[in-house]
C-alpha positions in Angstrom: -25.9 58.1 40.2 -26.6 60.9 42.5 -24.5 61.0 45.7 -25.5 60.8 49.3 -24.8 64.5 50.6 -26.9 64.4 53.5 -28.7 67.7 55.0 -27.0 69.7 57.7 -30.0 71.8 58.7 -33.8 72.2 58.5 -35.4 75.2 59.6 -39.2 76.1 60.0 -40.0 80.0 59.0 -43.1 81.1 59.8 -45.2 84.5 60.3 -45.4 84.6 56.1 -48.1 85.6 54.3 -48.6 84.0 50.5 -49.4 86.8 47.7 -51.3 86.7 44.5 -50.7 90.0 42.3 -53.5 90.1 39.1 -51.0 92.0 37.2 -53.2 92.7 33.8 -51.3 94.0 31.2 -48.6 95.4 33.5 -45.1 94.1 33.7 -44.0 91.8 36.3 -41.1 94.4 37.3 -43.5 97.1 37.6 -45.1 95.3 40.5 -41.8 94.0 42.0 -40.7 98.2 41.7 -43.2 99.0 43.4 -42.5 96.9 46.5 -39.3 97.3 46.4 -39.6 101.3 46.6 -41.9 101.1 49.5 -38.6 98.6 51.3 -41.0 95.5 51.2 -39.1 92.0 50.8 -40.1 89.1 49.3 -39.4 85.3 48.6 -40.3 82.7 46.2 -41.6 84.9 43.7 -43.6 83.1 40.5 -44.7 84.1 37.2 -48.3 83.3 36.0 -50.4 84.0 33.2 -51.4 87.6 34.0 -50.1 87.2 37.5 -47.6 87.6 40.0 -47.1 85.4 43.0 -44.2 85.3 45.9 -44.3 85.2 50.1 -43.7 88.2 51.9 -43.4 88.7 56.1 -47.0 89.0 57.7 -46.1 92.0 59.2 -45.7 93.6 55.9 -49.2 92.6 54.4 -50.9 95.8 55.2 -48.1 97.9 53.6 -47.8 95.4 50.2 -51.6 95.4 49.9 -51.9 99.5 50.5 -48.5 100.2 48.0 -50.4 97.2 45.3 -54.0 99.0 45.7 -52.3 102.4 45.0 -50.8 101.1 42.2 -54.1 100.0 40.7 -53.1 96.1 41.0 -55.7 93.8 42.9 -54.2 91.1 45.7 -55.5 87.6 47.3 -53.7 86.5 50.1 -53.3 83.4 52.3 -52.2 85.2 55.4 -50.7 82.2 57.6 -48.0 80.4 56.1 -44.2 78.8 56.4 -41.4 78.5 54.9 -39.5 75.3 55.2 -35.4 75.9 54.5 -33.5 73.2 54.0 -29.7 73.4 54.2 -27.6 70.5 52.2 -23.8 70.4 51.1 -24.0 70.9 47.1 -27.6 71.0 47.0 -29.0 72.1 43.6 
């Protein structure tokens, strides 16, 4: 029942790094504050039991990592990955 849209573009992002947050008893919002006061973006953000995931810009590791550890919040981090962005009419 689903129509045939077809994509207009695919795009490969890379120079990503993937970011795990322990976030304890803390709020979610009180890590994403935090980044966001030190001008650090992210993407694909996920809530987990007791943690915090999303995909930020490589070059902005060592600043998220630095503003998290300040903050008392512990980090893992896959430091190489892409985002794939696909572009659709009425995608949803």
């Amino acid at each position: 029942f689903e129509k045939d849209r077809g994509v207009n573009s695919v795009e490969v992002l890379g120079h990503y790094t993937y970011v795990i947050v322990s976030t304890g008893g803390s709020r979610a919002t009180d890590v994403l504050g935090l980044l966001a006061r030190h001008g650090i973006s992210i993407n694909l953000v996920k809530l987990h039991d007791g943690d915090l995931s999303f995909v930020a810009r490589r070059a902005d590791l060592p600043a998220a990592q630095q503003a998290l550890s300040a903050g008392g919040f512990e980090t893992q981090c896959v430091p190489s990955v892409s985002m794939v962005a696909v572009q659709a009419a009425g995608m949803r």
